[in-house]
N, C-alpha and C positions, 0 to 999 in steps of 0.2 A: 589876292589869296583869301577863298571862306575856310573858313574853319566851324565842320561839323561835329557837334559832341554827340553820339550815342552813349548812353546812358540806361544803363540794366538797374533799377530803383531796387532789386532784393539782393543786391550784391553787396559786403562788406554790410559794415553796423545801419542800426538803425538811425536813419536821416541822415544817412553818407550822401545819397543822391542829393539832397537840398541843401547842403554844405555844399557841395562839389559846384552847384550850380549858379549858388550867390559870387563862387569864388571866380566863376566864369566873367558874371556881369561887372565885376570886381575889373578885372583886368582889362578888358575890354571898353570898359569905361575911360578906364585913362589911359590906353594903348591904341586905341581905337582899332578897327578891322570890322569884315562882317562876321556873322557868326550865328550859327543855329543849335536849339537843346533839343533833342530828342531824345524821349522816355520808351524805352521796348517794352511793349506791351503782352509778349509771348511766346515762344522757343520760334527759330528763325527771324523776327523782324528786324532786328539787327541787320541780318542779311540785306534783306528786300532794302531798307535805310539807307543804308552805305552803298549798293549799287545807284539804288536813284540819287546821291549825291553826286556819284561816277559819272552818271552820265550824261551830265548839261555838261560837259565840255573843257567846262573853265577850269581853273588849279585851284585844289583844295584839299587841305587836309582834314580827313577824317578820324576822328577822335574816337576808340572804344574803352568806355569807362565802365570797370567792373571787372571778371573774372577769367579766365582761358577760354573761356565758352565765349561770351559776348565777346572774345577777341576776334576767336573762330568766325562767327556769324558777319562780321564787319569785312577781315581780309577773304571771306570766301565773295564781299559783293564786291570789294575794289581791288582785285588782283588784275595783272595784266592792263592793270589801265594806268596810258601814262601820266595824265594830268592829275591822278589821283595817288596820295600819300595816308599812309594808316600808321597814326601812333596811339600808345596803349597807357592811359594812367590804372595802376593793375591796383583795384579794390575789390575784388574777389575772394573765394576762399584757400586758393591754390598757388595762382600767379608764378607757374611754375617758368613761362615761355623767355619773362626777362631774367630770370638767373643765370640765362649764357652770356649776357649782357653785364650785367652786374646788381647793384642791390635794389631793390623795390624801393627805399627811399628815395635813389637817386629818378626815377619814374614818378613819381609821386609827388616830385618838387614843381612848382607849376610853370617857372620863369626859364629853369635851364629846359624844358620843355619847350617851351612856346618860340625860344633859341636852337634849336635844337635842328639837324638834317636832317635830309631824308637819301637814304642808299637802299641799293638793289640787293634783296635777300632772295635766298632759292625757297620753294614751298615743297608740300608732296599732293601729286597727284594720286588718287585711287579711284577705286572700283564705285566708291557710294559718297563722292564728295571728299574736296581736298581739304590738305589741312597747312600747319605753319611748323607746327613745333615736334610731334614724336606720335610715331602708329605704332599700334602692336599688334600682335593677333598669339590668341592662347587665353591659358593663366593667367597671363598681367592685363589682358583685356578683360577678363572677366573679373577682375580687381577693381578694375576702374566702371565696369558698369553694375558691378554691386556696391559701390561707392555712393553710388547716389543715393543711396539710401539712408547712408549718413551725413552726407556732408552738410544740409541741412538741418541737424538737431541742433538743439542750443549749447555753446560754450563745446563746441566741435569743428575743431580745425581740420584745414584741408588734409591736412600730414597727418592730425589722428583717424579721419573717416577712410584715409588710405589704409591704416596699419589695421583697424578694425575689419575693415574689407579682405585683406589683406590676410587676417586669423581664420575669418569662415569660410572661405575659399580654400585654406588648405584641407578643409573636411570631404571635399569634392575630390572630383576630378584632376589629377594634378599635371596629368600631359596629355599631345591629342598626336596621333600619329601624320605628318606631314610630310611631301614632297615637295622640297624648296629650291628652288633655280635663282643666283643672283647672279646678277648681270654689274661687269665690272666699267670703268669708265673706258675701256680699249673693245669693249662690244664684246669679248669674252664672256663665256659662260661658266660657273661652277654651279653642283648640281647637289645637293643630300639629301637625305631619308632618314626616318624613323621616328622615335618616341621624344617631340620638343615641347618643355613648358611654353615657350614662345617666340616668335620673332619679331622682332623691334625694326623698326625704319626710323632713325634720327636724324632729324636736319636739326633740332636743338637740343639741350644736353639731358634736361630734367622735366621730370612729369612723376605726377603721383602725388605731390602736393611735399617734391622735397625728395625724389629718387635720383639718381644721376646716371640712367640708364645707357646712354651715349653720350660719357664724358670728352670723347676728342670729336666731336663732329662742331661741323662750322657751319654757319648762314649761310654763306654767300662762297664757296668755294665749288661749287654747280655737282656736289657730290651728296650721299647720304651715306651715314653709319649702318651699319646691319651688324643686330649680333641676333646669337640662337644662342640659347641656354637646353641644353639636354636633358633628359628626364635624372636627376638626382635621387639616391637613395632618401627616404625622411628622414635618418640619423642625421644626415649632413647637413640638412638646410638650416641648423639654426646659425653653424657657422659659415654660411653665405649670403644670409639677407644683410645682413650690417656691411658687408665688402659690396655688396652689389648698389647698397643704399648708397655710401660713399663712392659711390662709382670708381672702385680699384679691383673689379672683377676682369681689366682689358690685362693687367698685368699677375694675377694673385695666381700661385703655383694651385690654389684649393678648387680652384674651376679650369687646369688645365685640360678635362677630360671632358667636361662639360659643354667649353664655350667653343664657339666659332665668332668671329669678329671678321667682319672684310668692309669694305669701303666702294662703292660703286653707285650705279646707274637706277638701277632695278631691282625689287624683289617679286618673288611670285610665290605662293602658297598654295597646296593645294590639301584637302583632307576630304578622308570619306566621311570622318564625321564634323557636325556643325559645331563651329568655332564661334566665340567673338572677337570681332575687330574693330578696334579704339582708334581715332580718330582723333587729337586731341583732347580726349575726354568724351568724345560722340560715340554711343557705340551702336552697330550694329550685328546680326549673327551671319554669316556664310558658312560656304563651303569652299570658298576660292575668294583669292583677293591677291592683287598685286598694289605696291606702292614704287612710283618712279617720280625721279627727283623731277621738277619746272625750277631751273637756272633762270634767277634773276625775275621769278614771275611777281614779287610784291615790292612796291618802293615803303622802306621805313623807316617811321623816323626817330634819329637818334639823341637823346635831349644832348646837351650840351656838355662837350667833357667826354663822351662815349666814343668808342671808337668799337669795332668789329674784330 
């Protein structure tokens, strides 16, 4: 078994990556195994990285060390491969994706890691590259791609460059008119319209740097969360972002008029006007975009003590 570390050198504090990599030769020294460090050198190499460890054949797990992004970029090279396993030590600014999991520390420990299994989790497929953890398209994508603009300032955490994003966004645009088709796990179709802040495809629970936008959605259960949140008056949203952050908007009487929640196969989007759509935090703009669950498409692995 090798074990590949990708390693993102601007993610978490300064000298996190050369801490992280002593602690490699650390282990491996007295455990012995093979093992390789790789430093990314620029948006995507990650990817290309962790594919080319995919594919000589042998069994190996690949390591993405750093943030929801370099997690992204690793499980979009070793998906679908089965001699290839992807586990995540999240020193990023977000690290939103192991929160369905449990705590970041428990991620972070190096030993219940390196013990640790690997199981079949579902991913989502779309229109412009897949992802692991939570899509959106709307308003809350457009949160997360004017995010970027903070999440990099100093002494600015993932949770504040969201809520920051998060403020100037409301000066905008705040719905986009859509026609949504979800597709249920019995190949049923349900169909709506009109004026939506967004809709969400969950395969994990939290994104945003701390939102819990699809609180009951599972890994490995070959299903995805879908909600739609309806265009709300501005009086009301101050008493909905704190229910929606704590993820208690699947039950709260205050979004009964607002939400749609369903559980299925497929979404599909459609707007005449240009949208963006988040990707784990990747964003791009359309006009149409569908996300549909891939059951079982990534093996992960779970440090020790974890279960699903």
């Amino acid at each position: 078994m090798r074990d590949v570390y990708i390693i993102n050198p601007k993610a978490g504090k300064k000298n996190s990556a050369v801490f992280f990599m002593e602690r490699v030769k650390t282990f491996h020294a007295a455990h012995g195994g093979a093992y390789t460090l790789c430093l990314t050198q620029r948006a995507g190499h990650g990817e290309a990285l962790a594919r080319e460890a995919a594919a000589q054949g042998d069994a190996v797990r690949i390591w993405a060390v750093g943030g929801d992004g370099t997690l992204l970029e690793v499980v979009r090279g070793a998906a679908n491969r089965e001699n290839a396993a992807v586990g995540v030590y999240p020193c990023g600014s977000g690290n939103d994706f192991v929160r369905t999991l449990g705590e970041r520390d428990i991620f972070m420990n190096f030993e219940r890691q390196q013990r640790g299994t690997a199981v079949p989790i579902d991913m989502i497929r779309t229109e412009h590259g897949n992802a692991v953890n939570i899509c959106s398209l709307g308003f809350d994508a457009k949160v997360a791609e004017e995010m970027t603009r903070y999440k990099h300032l100093p002494a600015v955490s993932g949770e504040l460059a969201y809520t920051l994003s998060l403020a100037k966004c409301f000066f905008g645009r705040l719905a986009d008119p859509m026609a949504v088709t979800i597709t249920n796990e019995r190949g049923e179709t349900e169909r709506y319209s009109g004026e939506f802040m967004f809709a969400l495809a969950g395969n994990g629970r939290w994104y945003g740097g701390g939102f819990c936008g699809a609180p009951r959605a599972e890994l490995a259960d070959g299903l995805l969360d879908f909600v739609l949140i309806r265009r709300p008056a501005y009086h009301r949203i101050p008493g909905l972002v704190g229910r929606y952050k704590r993820g208690e908007h699947i039950d709260s009487a205050r979004f009964s008029d607002l939400l749609v929640y369903r559980r299925g196969t497929r979404i599909e989007i459609e707007s005449p006007a240009e949208m963006v759509s988040n990707m784990d935090g990747n964003c791009v703009r359309t006009c149409r975009e569908a996300y549909a669950v891939m059951p079982g498409a990534l093996r992960f692995i779970l440090p020790e003590g974890v279960v699903l």
